[in-house]
C-alpha positions as CSV (number, residue, x, y, z in Angstrom):
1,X,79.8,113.6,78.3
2,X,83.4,115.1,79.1
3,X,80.9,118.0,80.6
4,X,80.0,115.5,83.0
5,X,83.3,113.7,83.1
6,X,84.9,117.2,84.4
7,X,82.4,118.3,86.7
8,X,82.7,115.3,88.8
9,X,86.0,114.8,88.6
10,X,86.4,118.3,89.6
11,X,83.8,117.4,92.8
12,X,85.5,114.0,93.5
13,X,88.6,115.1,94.0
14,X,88.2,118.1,96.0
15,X,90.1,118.5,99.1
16,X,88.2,120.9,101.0
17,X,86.7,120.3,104.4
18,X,83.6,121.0,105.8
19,X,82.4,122.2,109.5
20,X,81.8,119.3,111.5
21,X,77.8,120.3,111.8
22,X,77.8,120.9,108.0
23,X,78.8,117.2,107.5
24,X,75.9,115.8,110.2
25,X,73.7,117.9,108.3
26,X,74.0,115.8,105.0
27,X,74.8,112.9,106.7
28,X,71.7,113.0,108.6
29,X,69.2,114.1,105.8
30,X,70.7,111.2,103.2
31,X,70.3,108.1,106.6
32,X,66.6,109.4,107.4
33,X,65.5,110.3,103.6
34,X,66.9,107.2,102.0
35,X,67.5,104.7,104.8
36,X,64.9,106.0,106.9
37,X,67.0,106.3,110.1
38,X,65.2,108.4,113.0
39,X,66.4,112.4,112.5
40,X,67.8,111.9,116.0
41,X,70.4,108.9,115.4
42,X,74.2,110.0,117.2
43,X,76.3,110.8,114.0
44,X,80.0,110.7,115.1
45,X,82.8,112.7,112.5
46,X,86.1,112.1,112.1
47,X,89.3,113.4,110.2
48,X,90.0,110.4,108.5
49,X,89.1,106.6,107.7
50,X,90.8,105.3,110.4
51,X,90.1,107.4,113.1
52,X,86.9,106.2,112.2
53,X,87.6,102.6,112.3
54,X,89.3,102.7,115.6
55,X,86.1,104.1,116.9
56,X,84.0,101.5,115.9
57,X,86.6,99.1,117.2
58,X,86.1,100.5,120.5
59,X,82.4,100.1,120.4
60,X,83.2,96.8,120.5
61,X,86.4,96.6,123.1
62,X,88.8,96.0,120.6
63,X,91.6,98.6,121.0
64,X,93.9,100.3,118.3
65,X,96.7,97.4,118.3
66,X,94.4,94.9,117.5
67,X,91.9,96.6,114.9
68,X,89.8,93.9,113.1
69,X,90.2,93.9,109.1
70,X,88.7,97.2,107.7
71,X,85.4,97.0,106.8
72,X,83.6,98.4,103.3
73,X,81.1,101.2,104.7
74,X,77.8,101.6,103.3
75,X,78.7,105.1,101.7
76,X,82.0,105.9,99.9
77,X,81.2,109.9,99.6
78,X,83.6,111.8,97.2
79,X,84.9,108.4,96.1
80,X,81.8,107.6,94.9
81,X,81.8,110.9,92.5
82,X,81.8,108.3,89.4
83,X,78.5,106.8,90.5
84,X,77.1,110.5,91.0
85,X,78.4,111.6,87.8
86,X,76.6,108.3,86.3
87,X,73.2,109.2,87.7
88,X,73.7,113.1,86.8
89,X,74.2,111.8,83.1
90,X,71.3,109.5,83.1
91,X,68.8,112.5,84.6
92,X,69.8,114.1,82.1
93,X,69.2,112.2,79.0
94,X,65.8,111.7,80.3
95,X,66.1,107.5,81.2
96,X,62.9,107.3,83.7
97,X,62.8,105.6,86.9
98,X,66.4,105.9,88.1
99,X,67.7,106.7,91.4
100,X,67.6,110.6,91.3
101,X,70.6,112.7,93.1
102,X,67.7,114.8,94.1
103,X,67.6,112.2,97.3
104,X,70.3,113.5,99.3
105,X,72.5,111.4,97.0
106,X,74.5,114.9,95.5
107,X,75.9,116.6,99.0
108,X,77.4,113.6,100.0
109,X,80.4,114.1,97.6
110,X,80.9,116.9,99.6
111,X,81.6,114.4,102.9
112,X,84.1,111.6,103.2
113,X,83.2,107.7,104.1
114,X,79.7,107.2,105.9
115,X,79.3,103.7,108.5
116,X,75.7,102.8,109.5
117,X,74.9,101.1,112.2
118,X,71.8,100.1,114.4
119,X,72.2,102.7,116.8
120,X,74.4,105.4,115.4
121,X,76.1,107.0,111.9
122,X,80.1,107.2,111.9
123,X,81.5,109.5,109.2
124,X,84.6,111.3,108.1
125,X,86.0,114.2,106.5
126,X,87.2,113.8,102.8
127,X,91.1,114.1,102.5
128,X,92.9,116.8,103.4
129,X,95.9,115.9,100.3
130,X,94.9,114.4,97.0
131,X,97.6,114.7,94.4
132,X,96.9,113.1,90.6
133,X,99.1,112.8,87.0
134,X,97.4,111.5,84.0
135,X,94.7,110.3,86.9
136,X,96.6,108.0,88.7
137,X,97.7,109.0,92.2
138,X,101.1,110.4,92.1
139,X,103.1,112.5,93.9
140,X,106.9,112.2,94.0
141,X,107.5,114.5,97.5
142,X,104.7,113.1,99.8
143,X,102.0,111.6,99.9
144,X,99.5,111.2,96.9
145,X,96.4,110.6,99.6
146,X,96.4,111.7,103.5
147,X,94.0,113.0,106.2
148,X,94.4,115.2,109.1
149,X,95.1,112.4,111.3
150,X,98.6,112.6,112.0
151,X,100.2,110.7,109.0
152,X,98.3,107.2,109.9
153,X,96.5,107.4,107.0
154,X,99.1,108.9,104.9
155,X,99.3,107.3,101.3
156,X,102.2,107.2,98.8
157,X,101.7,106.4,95.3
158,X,104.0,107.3,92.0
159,X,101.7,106.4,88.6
160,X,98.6,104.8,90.4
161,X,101.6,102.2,92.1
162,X,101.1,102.2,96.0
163,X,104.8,102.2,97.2
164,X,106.5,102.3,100.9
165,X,107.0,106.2,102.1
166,X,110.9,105.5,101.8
167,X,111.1,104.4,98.0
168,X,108.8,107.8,97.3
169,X,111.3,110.5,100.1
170,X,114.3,108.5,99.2
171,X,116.2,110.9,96.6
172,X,116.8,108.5,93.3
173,X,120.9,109.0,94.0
174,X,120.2,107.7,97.5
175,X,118.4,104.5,96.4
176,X,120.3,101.2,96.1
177,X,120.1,99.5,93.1
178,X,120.7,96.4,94.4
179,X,117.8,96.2,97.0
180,X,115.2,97.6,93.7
181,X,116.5,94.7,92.0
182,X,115.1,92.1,94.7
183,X,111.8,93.6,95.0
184,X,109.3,91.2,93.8
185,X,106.2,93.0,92.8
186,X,107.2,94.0,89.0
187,X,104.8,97.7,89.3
188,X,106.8,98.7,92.5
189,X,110.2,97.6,90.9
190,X,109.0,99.1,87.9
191,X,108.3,102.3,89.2
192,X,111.3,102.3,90.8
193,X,113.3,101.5,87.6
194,X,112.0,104.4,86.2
195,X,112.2,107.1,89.5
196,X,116.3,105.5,88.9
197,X,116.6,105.7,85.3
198,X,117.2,102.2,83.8
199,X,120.8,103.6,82.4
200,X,122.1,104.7,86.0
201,X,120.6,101.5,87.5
202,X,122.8,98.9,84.9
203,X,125.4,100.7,85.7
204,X,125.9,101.1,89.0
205,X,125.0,97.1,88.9
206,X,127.6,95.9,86.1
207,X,125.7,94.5,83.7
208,X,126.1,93.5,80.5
209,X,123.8,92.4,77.3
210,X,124.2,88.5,76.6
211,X,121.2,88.9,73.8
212,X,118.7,91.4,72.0
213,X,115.5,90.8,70.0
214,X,113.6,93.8,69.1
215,X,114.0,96.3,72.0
216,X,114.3,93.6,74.0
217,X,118.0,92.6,76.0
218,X,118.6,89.8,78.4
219,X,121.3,90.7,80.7
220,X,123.6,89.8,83.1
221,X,123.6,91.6,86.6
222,X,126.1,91.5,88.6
223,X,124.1,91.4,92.2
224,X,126.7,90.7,94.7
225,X,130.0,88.7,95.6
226,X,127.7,85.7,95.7
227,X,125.4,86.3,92.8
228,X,128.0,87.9,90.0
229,X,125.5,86.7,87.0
230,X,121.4,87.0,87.7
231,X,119.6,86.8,84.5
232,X,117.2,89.7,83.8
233,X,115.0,90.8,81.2
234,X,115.2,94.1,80.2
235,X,111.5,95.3,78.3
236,X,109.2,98.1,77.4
237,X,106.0,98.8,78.9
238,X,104.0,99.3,75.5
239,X,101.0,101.1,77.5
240,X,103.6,103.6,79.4
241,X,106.3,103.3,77.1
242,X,108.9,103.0,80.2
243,X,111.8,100.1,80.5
244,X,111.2,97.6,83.5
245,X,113.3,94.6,84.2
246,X,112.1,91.0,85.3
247,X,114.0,88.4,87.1
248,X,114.5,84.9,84.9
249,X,116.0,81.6,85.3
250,X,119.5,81.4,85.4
251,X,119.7,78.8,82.5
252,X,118.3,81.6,80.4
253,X,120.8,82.5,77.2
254,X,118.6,84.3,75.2
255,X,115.9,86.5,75.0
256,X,113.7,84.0,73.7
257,X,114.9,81.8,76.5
258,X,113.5,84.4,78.6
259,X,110.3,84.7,76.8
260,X,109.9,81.3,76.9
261,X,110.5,80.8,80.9
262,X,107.9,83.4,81.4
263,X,104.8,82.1,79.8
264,X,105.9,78.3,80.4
265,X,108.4,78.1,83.4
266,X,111.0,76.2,81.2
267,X,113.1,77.6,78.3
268,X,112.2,75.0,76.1
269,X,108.7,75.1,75.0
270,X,108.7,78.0,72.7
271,X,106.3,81.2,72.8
272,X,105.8,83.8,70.1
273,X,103.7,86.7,71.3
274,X,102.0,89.1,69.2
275,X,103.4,91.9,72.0
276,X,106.1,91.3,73.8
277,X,104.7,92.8,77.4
């Protein structure tokens, strides 16, 4: 199995591009083998996703500024390496009567996304940048997923988070701690916490600990002029072992408090977890 796990991965995740004819080639063979398209159908290639999508929208006299939701295509192409590397496993073991990557299914982790139509095939090349830690999508100086399309597709990711380009370029010193504090989804803020450093972050906020259980602190932050004493919870991560911080309730003294307001929205009605998370 990790034979299989690495090939794949290794396929998957490959950034290099093909010719142009190389990809209509596969393309083509896979939509008249398997979907039984004529061999003649108009394929169309594009650098990237939404290149792609914008041309579709034109078919259809939408232009670029208005671009209808994106659309799942029919083929996924090296994202779908998992579902290749599930039928390569299965062939071999000998299960009978599965779908075989000896239909055109193999070469298309060598393409990117692949739309079907009626009348014509739209694909694109795979991406051009595709950076991975511990794989998650991470890259701490640009972007962890882009295409050659100009930077419209470009993708910034620290741990598997999705995060705006300016929290990833942003040098840690040059990041307020104040505006990480009012972010509201915790995996952003999180991240953030930890691009910081939790220590550096209290500080430059004037906190202080009002309670500990465990490993666990609630503290006062001192926000602004107008919010001097925001209650947060200061916790580990026990499946990444990094600190994070969570807004509470004001009327929060204590870490049990805390605890409490999170699974129950009061302070009152008291919660012991097996994990603190």
């Amino acid at each position: 199995m990790p034979r299989f796990v690495e090939k794949w991965i290794k396929k998957g995740t490959c950034t290099s591009q093909l010719p142009e004819e190389d990809i209509k080639s596969i393309v083509g063979k896979f939509v008249h083998s398997v979907l039984d398209k004529p061999k003649d159908i108009p394929i169309h290639v594009f650098n990237s996703p939404y290149q792609a999508w914008v041309y579709i929208n034109k078919k259809y006299d939408i232009e670029e500024d208005n671009l209808l939701p994106f659309v799942t295509p029919y083929v996924f192409g090296s994202f779908d390496a998992g579902y290749y590397a599930w039928i390569d496993f299965m062939e071999y073991i000998g299960v009978k009567d599965f779908p075989s990557l000896a239909n055109d299914y193999e070469e298309l982790v060598n393409v990117g996304l692949v739309f079907v139509f009626d009348d014509y095939i739209v694909a694109t090349q795979k991406p051009s940048v595709l950076k991975m830690e511990n794989g998650e999508l991470h890259c701490e100086n640009g972007p962890a997923l882009a295409y050659d399309d100009d930077h419209k597709s470009d993708v910034y990711c620290l741990n598997g988070v999705t995060m705006e380009k300016e929290h990833v370029m942003t040098p840690a010193e040059k990041l307020d701690p104040r505006d990480i504090m009012k972010i509201e989804n915790v995996e952003v803020r999180r991240e953030l916490v930890r691009k910081v450093g939790i220590e550096r972050l209290l500080e430059a906020l004037e906190s202080k600990v009002l309670d500990t259980m465990d490993d666990y602190e609630l503290l006062s932050v001192n926000l602004s002029e107008d919010l001097k004493d925001a209650r947060y919870l200061k916790m580990t991560n026990p499946s990444i072992q990094v600190f994070h911080v969570e807004a509470v309730a004001p009327e929060c003294n204590t870490v049990q408090h805390a605890i409490n307001w999170r699974k129950f929205g009061n302070i009152d009605d008291h919660w012991t977890p097996e994990v603190l998370t």
